[in-house]
FILUM-865271 format. One record per residue: residue number from 1; residue in one letter; x negated, y negated, z negated of N, C-alpha, C, O in turn. Coordinates in steps of 0.2 Angstrom, whole numbers, plus 2048, in hexadecimal, padded with zeros to 3 digits. Atoms other than C-alpha are relative to their C-alpha. Layout:
BEGIN
+-----+------+------+------+------+-------+-------+-------+------+------+------+------+------+------+
! seq ! type ! n.xx ! n.yy ! n.zz ! ca.xx ! ca.yy ! ca.zz ! c.xx ! c.yy ! c.zz ! o.xx ! o.yy ! o.zz !
+-----+------+------+------+------+-------+-------+-------+------+------+------+------+------+------+
! NUM !    a !    X !    Y !    Z !     X !     Y !     Z !    X !    Y !    Z !    X !    Y !    Z !
...
+-----+------+------+------+------+-------+-------+-------+------+------+------+------+------+------+
END
This chain:
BEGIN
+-----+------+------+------+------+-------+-------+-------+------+------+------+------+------+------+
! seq ! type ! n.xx ! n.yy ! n.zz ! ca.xx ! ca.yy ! ca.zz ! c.xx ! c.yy ! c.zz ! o.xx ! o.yy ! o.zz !
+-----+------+------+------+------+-------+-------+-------+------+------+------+------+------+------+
!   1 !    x !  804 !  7FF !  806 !   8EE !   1CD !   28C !  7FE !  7F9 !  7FE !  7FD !  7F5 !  803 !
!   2 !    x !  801 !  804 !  801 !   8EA !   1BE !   281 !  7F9 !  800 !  7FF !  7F5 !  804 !  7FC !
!   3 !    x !  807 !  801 !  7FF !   8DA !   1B7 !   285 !  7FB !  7FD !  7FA !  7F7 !  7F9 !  7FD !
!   4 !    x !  804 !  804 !  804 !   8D0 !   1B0 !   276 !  7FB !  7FB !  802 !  7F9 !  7F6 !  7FE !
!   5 !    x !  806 !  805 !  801 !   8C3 !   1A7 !   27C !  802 !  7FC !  803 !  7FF !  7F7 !  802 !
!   6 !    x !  7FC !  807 !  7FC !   8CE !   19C !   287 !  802 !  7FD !  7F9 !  7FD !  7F9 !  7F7 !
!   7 !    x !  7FC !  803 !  806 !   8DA !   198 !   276 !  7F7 !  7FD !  7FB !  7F6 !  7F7 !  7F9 !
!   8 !    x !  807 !  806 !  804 !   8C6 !   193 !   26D !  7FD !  7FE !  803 !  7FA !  7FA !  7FF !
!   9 !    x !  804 !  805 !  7FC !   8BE !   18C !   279 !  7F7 !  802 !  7FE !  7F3 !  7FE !  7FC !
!  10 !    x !  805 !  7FD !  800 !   8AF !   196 !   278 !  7FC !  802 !  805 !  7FD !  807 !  808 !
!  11 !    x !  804 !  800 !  7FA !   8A1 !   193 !   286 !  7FA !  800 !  7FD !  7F7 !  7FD !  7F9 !
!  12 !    x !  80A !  800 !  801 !   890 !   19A !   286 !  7FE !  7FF !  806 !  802 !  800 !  80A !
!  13 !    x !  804 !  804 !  7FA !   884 !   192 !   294 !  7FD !  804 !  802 !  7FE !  809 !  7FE !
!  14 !    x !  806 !  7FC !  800 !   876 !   19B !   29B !  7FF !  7FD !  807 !  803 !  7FD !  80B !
!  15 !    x !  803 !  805 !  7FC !   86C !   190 !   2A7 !  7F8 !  800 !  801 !  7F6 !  801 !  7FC !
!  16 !    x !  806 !  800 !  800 !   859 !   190 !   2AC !  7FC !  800 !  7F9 !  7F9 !  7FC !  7F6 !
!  17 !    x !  803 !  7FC !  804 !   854 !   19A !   29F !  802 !  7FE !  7F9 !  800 !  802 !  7F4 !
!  18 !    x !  7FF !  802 !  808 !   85B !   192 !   290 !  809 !  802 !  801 !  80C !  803 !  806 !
!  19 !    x !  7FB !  7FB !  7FE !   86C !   199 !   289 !  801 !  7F9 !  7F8 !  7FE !  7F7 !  7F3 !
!  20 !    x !  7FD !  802 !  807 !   879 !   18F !   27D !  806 !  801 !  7FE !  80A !  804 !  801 !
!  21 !    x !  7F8 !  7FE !  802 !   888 !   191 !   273 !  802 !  7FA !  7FD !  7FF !  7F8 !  7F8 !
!  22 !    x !  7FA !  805 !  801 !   897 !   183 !   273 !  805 !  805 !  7FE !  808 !  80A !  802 !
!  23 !    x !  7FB !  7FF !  804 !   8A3 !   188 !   268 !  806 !  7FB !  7FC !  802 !  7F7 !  7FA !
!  24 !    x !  7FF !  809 !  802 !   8AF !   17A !   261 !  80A !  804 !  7FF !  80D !  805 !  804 !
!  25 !    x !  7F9 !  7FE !  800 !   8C2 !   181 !   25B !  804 !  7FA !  7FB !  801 !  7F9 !  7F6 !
!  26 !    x !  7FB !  800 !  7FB !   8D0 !   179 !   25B !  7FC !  7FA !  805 !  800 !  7FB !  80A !
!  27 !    x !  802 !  806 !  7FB !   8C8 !   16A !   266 !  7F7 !  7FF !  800 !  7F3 !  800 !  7FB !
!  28 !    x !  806 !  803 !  802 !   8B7 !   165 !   269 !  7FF !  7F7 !  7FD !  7FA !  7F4 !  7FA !
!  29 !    x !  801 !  806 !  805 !   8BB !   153 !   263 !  802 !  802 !  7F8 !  7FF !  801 !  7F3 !
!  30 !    x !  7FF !  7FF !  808 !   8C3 !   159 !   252 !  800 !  809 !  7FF !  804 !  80D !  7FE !
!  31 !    x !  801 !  7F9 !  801 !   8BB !   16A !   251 !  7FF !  803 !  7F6 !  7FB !  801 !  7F2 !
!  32 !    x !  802 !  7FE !  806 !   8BF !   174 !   241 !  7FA !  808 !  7FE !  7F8 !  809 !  7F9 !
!  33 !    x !  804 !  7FB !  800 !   8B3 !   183 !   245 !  7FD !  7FC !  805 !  800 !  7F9 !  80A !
!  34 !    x !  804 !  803 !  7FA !   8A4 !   17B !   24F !  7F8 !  804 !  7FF !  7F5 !  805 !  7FA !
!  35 !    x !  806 !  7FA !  802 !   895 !   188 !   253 !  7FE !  7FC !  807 !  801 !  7FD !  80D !
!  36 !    x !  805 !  805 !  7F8 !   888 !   17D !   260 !  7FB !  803 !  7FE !  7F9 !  801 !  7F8 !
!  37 !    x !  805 !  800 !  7FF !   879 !   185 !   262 !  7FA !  801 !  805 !  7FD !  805 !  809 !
!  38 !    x !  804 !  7FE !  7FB !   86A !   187 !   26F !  7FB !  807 !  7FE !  7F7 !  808 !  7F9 !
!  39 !    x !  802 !  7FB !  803 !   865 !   198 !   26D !  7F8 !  800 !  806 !  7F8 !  800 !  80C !
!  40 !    x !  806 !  800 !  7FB !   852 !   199 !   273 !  7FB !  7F9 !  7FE !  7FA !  7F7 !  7F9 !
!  41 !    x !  802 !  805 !  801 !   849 !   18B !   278 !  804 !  7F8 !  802 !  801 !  7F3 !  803 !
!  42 !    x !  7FD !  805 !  7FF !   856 !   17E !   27B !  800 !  7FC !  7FB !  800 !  7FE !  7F6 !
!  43 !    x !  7FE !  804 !  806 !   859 !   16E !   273 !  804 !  7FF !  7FA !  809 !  7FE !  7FC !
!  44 !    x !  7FC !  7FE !  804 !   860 !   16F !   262 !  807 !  7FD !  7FE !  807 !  7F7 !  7FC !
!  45 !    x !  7F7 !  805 !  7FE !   874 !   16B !   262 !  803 !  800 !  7F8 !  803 !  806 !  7F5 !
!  46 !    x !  7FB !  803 !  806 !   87E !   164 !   251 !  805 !  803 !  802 !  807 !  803 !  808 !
!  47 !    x !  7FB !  7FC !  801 !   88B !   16E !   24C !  805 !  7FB !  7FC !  802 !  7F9 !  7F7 !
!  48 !    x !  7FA !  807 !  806 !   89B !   161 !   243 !  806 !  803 !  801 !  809 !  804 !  806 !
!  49 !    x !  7FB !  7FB !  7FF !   8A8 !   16A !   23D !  802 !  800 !  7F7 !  7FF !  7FE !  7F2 !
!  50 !    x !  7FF !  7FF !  806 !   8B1 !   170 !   22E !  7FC !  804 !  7FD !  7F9 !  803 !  7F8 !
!  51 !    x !  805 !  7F9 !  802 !   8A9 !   180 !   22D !  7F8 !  7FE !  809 !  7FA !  7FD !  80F !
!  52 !    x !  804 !  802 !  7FB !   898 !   17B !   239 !  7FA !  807 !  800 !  7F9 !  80A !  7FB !
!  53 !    x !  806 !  7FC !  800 !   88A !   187 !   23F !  7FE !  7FE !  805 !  802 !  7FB !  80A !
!  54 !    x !  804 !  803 !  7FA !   87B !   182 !   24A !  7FB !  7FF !  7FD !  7F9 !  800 !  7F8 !
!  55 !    x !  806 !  803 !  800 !   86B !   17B !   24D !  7FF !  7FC !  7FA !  7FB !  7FE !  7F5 !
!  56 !    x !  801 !  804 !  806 !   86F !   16D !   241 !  809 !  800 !  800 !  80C !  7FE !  805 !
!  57 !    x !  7F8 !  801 !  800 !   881 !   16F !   23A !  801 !  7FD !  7FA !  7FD !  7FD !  7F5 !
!  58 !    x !  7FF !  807 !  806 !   889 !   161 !   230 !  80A !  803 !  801 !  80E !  804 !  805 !
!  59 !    x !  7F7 !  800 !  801 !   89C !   167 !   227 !  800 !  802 !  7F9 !  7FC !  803 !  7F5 !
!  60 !    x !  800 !  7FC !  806 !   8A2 !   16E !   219 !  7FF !  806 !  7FD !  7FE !  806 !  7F7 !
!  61 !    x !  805 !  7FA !  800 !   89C !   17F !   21A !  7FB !  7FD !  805 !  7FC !  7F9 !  809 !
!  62 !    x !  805 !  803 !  7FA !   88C !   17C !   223 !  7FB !  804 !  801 !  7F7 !  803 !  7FC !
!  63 !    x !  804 !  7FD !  802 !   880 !   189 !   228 !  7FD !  801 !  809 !  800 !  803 !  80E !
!  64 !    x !  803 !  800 !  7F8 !   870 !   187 !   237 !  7FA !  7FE !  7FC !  7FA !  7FE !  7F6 !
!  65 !    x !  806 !  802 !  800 !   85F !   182 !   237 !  7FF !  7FD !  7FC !  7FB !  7FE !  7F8 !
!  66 !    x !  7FF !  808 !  807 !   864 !   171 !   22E !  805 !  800 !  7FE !  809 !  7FF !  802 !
!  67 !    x !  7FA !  803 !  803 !   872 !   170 !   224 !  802 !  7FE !  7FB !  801 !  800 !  7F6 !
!  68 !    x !  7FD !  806 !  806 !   87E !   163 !   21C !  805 !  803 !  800 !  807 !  807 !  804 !
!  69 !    x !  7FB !  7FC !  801 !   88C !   169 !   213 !  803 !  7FF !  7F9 !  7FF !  7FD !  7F5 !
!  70 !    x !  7FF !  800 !  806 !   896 !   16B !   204 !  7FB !  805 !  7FC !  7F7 !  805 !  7F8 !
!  71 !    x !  804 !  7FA !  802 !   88F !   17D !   204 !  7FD !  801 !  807 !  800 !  800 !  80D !
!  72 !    x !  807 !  7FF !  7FC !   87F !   180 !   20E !  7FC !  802 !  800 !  7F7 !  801 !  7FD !
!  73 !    x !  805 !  7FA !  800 !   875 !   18D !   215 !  7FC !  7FF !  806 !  7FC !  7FB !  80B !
!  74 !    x !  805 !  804 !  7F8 !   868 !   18C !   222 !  7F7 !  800 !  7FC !  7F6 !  802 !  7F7 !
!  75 !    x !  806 !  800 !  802 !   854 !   189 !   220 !  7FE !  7FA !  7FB !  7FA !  7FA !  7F6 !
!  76 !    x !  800 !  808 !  803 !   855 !   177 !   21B !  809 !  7FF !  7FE !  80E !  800 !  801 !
!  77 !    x !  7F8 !  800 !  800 !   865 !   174 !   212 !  801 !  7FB !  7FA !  7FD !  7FA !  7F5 !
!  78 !    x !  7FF !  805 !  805 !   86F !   166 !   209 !  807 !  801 !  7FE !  80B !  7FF !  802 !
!  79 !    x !  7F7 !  7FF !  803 !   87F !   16A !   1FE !  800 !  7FF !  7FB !  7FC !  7FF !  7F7 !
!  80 !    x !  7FE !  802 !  807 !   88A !   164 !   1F2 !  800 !  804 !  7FC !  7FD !  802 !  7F6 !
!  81 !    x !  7FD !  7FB !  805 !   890 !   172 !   1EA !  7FC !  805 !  7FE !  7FA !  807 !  7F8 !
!  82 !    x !  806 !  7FE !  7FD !   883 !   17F !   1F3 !  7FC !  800 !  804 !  7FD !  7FE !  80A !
!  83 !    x !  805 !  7FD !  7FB !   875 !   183 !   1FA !  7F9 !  803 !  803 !  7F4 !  801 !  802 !
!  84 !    x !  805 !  7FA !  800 !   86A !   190 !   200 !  7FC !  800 !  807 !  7FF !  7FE !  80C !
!  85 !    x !  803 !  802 !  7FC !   85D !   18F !   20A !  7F7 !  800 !  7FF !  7F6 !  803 !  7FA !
!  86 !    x !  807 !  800 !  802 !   848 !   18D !   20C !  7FF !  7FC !  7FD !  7FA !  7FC !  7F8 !
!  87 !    x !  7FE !  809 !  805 !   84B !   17C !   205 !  805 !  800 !  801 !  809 !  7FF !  806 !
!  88 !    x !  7F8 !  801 !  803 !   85A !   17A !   1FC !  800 !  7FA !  7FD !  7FB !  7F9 !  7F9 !
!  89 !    x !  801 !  805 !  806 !   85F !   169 !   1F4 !  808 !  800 !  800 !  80B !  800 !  806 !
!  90 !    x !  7FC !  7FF !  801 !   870 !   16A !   1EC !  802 !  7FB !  7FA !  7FE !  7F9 !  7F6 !
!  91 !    x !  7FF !  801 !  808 !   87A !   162 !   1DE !  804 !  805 !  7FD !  806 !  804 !  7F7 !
!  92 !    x !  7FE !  7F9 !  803 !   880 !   171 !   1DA !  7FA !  804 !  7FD !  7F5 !  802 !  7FA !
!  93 !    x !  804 !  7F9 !  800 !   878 !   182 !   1DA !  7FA !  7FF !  808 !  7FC !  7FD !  80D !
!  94 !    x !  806 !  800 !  7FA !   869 !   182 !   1E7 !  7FD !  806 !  7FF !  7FC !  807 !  7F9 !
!  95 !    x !  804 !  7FC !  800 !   85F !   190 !   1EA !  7FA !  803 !  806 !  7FC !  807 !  80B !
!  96 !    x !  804 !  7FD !  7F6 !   84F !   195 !   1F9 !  7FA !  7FF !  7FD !  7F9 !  801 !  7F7 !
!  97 !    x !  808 !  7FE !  803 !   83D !   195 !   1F6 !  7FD !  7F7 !  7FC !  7F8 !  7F6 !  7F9 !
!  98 !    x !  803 !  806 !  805 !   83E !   181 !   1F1 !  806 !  800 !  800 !  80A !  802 !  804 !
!  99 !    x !  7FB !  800 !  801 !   84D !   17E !   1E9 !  801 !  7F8 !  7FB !  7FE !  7F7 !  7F5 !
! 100 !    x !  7FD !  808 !  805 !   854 !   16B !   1E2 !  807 !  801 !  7FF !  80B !  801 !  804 !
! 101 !    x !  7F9 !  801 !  800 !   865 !   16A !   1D9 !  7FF !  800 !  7F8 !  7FA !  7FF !  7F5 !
! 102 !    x !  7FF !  801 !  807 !   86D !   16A !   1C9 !  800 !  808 !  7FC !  802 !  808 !  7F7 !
! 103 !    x !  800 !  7FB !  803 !   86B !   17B !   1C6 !  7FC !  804 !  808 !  7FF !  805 !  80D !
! 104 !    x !  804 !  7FE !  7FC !   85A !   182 !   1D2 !  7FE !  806 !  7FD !  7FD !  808 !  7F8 !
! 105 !    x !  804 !  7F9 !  800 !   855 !   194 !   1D5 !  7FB !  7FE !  805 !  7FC !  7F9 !  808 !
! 106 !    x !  804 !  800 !  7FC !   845 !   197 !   1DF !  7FA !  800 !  7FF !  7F8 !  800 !  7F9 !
! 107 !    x !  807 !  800 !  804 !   832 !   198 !   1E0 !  800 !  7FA !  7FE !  7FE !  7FA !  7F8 !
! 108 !    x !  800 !  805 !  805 !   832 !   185 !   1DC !  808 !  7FF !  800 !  80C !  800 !  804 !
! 109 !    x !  7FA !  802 !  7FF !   840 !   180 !   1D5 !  801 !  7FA !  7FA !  7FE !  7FA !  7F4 !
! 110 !    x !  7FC !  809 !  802 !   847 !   16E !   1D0 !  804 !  7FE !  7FF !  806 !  7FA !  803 !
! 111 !    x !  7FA !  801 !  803 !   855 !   16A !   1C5 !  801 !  7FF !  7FA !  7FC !  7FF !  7F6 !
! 112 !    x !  800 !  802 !  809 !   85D !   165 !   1B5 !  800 !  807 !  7FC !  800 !  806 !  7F6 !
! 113 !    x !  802 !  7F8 !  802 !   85C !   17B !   1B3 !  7FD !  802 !  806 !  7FF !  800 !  80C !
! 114 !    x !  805 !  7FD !  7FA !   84F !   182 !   1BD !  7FE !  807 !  7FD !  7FC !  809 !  7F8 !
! 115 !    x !  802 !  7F6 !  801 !   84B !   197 !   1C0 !  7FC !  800 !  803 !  7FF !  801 !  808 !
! 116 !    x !  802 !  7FF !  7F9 !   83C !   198 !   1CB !  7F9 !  803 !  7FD !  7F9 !  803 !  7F7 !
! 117 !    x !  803 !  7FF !  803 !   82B !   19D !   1CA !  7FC !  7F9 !  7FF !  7F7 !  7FA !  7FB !
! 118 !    x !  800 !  805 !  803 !   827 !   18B !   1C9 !  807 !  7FC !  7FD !  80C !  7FB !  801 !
! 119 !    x !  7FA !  804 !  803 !   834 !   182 !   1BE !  800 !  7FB !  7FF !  7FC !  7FB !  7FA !
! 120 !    x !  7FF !  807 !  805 !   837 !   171 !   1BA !  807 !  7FE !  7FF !  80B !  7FF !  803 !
! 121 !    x !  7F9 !  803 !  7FF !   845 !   16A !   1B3 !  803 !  800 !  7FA !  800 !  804 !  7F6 !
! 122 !    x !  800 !  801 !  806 !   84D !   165 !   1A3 !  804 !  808 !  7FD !  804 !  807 !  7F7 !
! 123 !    x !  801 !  7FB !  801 !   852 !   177 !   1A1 !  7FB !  806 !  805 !  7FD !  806 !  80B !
! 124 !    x !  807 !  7FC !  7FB !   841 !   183 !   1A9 !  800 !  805 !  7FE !  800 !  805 !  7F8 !
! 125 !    x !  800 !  7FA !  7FF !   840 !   195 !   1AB !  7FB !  801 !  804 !  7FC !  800 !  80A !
! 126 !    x !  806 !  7FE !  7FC !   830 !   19A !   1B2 !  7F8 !  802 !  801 !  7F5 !  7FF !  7FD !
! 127 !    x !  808 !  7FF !  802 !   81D !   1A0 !   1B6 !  7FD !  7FA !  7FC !  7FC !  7FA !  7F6 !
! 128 !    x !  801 !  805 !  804 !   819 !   18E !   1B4 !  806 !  7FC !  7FF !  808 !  7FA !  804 !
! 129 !    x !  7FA !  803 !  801 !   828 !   186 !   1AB !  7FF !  7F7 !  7FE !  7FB !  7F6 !  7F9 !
! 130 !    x !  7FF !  808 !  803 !   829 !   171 !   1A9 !  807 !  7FE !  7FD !  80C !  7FF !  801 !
! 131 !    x !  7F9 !  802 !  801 !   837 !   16A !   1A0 !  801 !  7FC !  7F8 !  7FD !  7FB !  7F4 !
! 132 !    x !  7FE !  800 !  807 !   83E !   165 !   190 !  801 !  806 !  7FC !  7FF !  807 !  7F6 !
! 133 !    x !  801 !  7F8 !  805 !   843 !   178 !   189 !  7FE !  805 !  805 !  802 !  807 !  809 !
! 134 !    x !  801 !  7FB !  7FB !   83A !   183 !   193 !  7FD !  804 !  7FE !  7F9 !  804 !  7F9 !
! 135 !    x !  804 !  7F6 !  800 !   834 !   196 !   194 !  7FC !  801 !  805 !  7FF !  801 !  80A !
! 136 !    x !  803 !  7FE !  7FC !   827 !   19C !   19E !  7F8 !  802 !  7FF !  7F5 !  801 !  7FA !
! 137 !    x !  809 !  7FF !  800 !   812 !   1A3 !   1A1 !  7FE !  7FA !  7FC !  7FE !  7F9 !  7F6 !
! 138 !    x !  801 !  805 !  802 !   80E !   193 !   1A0 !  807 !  7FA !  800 !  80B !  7F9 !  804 !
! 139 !    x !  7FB !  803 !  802 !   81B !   186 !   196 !  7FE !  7F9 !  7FF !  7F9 !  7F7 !  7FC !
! 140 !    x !  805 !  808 !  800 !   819 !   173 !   197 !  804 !  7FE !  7FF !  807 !  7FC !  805 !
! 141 !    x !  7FC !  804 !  800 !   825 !   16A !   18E !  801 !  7FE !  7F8 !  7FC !  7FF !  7F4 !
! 142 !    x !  7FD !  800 !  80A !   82F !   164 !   17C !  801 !  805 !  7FC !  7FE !  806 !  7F6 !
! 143 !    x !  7FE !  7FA !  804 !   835 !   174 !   177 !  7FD !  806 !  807 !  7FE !  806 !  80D !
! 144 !    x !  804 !  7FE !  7FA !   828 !   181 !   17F !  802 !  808 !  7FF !  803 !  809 !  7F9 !
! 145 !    x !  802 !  7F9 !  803 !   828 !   195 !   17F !  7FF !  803 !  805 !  803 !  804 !  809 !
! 146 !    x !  804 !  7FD !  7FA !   81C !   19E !   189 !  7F9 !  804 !  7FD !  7F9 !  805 !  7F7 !
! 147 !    x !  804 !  800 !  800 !   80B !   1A5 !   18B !  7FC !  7FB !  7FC !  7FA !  7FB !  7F6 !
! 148 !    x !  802 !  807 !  801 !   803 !   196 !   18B !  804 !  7FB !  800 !  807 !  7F9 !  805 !
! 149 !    x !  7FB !  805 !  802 !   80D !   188 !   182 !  7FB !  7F9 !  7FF !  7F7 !  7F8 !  7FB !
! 150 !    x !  802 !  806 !  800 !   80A !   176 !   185 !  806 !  7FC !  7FF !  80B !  7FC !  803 !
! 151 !    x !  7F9 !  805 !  804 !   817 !   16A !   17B !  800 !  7FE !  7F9 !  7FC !  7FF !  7F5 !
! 152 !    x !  800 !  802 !  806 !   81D !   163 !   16D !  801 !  804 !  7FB !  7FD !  804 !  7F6 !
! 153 !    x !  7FD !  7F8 !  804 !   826 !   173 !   165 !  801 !  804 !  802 !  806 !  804 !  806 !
! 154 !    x !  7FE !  7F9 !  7FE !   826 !   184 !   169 !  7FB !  805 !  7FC !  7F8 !  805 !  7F7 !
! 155 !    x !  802 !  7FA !  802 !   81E !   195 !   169 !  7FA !  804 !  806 !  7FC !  805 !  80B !
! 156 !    x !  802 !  7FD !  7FB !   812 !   19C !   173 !  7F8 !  804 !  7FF !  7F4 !  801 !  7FB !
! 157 !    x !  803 !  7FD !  804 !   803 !   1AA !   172 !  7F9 !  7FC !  802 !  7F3 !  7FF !  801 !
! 158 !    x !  807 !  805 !  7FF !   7F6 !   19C !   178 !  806 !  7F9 !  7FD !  80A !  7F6 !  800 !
! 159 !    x !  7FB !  806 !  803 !   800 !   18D !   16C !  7FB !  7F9 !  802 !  7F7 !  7F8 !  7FE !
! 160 !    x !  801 !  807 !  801 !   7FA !   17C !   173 !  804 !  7FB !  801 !  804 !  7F7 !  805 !
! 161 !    x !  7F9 !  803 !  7FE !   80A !   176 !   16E !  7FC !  7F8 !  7F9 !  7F8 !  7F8 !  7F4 !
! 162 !    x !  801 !  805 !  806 !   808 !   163 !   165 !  7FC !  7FE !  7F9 !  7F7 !  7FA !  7F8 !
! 163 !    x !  800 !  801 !  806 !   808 !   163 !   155 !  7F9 !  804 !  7FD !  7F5 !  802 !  7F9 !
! 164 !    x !  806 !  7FF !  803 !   7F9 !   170 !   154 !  7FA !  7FE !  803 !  7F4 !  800 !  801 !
! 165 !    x !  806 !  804 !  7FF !   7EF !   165 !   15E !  7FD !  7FC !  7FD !  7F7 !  7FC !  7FC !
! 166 !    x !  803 !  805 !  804 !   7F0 !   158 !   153 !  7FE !  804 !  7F9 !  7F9 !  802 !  7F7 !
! 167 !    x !  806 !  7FE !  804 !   7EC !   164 !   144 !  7F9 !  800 !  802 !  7F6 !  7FC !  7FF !
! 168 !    x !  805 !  7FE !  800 !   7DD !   16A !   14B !  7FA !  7FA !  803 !  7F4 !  7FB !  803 !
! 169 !    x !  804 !  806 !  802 !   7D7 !   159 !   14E !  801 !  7FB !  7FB !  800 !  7F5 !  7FB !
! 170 !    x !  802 !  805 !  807 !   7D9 !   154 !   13F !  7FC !  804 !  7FB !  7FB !  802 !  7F5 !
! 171 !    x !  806 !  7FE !  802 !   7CC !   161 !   139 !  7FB !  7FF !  800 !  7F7 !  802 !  7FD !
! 172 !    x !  806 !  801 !  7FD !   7BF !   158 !   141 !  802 !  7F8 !  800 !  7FF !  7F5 !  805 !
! 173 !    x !  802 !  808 !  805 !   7C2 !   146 !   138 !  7FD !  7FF !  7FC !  7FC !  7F9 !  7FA !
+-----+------+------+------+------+-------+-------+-------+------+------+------+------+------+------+
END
C-alpha cells in the first residue's frame, strides 16, 4: 500500500506538552506546499512556500496569523492582489475589520474606493464617509451626499456644504 506521508514528508511532533506540525513538500529546502505551525503554546514557526500556511507564512498564496502574499489571509495580512483579514493592507482588494488598499471593504476602510462604516478615500461609501465623491450619514469632502454634508458640492438633509456657508455669512456683513 502506498504510504503518503512518507512521499510528503509530513511530521507532527508532540513533546513536553507542546505539539507542532512540519509539513514542507516536495523538499524542505525548496518546499512548494510549506505548513509550519506550533500548535498551542509553542514558538511560532514561518511557513515559506509557494502556497504557505503557519504562524507567520510568507508565499504566494499565504494564509496564518501573519501573512505575506500575493493573496492573503490570516489576522494581519499583506497582499498584492488580496487580502482578507483583521487588518488587511493590499494593492488590490483588501477586506477585514481594518482594511488598506486600492479598493477597501471594512469597518475602517482606506483606499482610492473605500466601503466601510468609516470610509476614506478618494471614492467613500459610508456611516462616516471622507473623500473627494462621497456618500454617507455623515459626508466630508468635494462632492458630498449624505445626512450631514460637509464640502464644496453636494446634497445633503443638513447641507453644510460650502458655498452655503459663505452665503450665509454674507447675510451678516
Amino acid at each position: 500500500m502506498f504510504e503518503w506521508r512518507r512521499l510528503l514528508r509530513f511530521n507532527r511532533y508532540i513533546g513536553n506538552g507542546q505539539e507542532e506540525i512540519d509539513y514542507q513538500w516536495p523538499t524542505a529546502k525548496l518546499p512548494f506546499i510549506s505548513i509550519r505551525t506550533s500548535v498551542g503554546k509553542g514558538k511560532p514557526k514561518v511557513a515559506i512556500g509557494i502556497i504557505a500556511l503557519g504562524d507567520v507564512a510568507i508565499g504566494l498564496v499565504a494564509g496564518g496569523a501573519v501573512s505575506v502574499g500575493i493573496i492573503s489571509v490570516g489576522a494581519v495580512t499583506v497582499g498584492w492582489l488580496l487580502a482578507l483579514g483583521a487588518v488587511a493592507m493590499s494593492g488590490g482588494l483588501s477586506a477585514g475589520a481594518v482594511a488598506i488598499g486600492e479598493l477597501a471593504i471594512g469597518a475602517v476602510a482606506i483606499g482610492q474606493s473605500a466601503v466601510g462604516a468609516v470610509a476614506i478615500g478618494q471614492n467613500a461609501l459610508g456611516a462616516v464617509a471622507i473623500g473627494e465623491h462621497v456618500l454617507g450619514a455623515v459626508a466630508i469632502g468635494e462632492r458630498v451626499y449624505g445626512i450631514v454634508a460637509i464640502g464644496e458640492h453636494g446634497f445633503g438633509l443638513v447641507p453644510i456644504v460650502g458655498d452655503f456657508i459663505r452665503w450665509v455669512a454674507g447675510l451678516f456683513r
